[in-house]
C-alpha positions as CSV (number, residue, x, y, z in Angstrom):
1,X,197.3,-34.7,215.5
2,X,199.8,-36.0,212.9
3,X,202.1,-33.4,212.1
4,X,202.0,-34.1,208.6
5,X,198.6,-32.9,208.1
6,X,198.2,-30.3,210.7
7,X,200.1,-27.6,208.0
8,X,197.4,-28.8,205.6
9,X,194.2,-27.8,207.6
10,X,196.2,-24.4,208.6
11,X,196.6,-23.9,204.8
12,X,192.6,-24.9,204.4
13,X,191.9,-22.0,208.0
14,X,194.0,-19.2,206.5
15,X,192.0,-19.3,203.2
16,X,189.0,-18.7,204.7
17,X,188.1,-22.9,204.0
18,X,186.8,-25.7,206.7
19,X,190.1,-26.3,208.1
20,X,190.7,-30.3,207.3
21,X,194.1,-31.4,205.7
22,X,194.5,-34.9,204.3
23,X,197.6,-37.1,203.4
24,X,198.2,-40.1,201.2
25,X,200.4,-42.1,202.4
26,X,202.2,-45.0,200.4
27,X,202.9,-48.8,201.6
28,X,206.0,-47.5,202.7
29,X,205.3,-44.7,204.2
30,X,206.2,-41.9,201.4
31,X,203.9,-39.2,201.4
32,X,202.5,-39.3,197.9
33,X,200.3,-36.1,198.2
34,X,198.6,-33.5,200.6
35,X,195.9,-30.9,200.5
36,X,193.3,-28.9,202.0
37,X,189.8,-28.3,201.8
38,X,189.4,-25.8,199.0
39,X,185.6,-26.2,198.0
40,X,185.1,-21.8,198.9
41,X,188.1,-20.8,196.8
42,X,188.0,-22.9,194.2
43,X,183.9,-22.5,194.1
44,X,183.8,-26.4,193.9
45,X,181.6,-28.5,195.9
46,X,184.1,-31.3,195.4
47,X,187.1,-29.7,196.3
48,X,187.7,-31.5,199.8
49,X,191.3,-32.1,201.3
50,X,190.1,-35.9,200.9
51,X,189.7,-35.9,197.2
52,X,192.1,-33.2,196.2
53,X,194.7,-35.5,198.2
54,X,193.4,-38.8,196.4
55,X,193.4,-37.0,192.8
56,X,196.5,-35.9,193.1
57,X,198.1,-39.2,194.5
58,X,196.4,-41.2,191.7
59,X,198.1,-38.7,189.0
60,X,201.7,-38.9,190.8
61,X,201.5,-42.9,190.8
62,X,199.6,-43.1,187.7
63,X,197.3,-45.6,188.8
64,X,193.8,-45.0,190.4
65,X,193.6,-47.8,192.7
66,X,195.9,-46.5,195.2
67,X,196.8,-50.2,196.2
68,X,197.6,-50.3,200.0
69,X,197.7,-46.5,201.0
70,X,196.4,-44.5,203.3
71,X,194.2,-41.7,203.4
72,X,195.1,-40.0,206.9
73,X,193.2,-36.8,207.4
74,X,192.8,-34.4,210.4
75,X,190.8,-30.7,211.1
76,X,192.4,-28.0,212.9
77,X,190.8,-28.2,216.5
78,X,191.6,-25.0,217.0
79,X,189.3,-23.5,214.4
80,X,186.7,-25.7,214.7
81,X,183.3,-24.8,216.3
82,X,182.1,-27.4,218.2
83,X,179.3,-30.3,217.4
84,X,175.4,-29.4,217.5
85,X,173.9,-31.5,220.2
């Protein structure tokens, strides 16, 4: 796991949230944001690590398109119950 986003999906685990962090990551490889799920806390169905991370990127750069960045997100294994089969 990247090491970048592992702190984010700890953050996401200690609140009681789906432990997934997420990381935008520029063209040149500046972190322009992170987050974590926070959809229980903040009693928002949209508030994934994805979007929070994108959201907050697009505000920092000022431009929604995001041209050539990443979106790199992880879960914390750890916490994770594993798949239905």
């Amino acid at each position: 796991m990247d090491a970048r986003r592992a702190p984010e999906a700890e953050k996401g685990a200690a609140a009681g949230e789906i432990p997934v962090g997420a990381v935008v990551i520029s063209p040149e490889g500046k972190i322009l944001a992170r987050a974590h799920n926070r959809s229980v806390t903040a009693i928002d169905p949209t508030a994934h690590a994805e979007i929070l991370a994108l959201r907050s990127a697009a505000r920092r750069t000022g431009n929604y398109r995001l041209t050539g960045c990443r979106l790199v997100v992880s879960s914390s294994r750890a916490r994770c119950a594993p798949a239905p089969r």
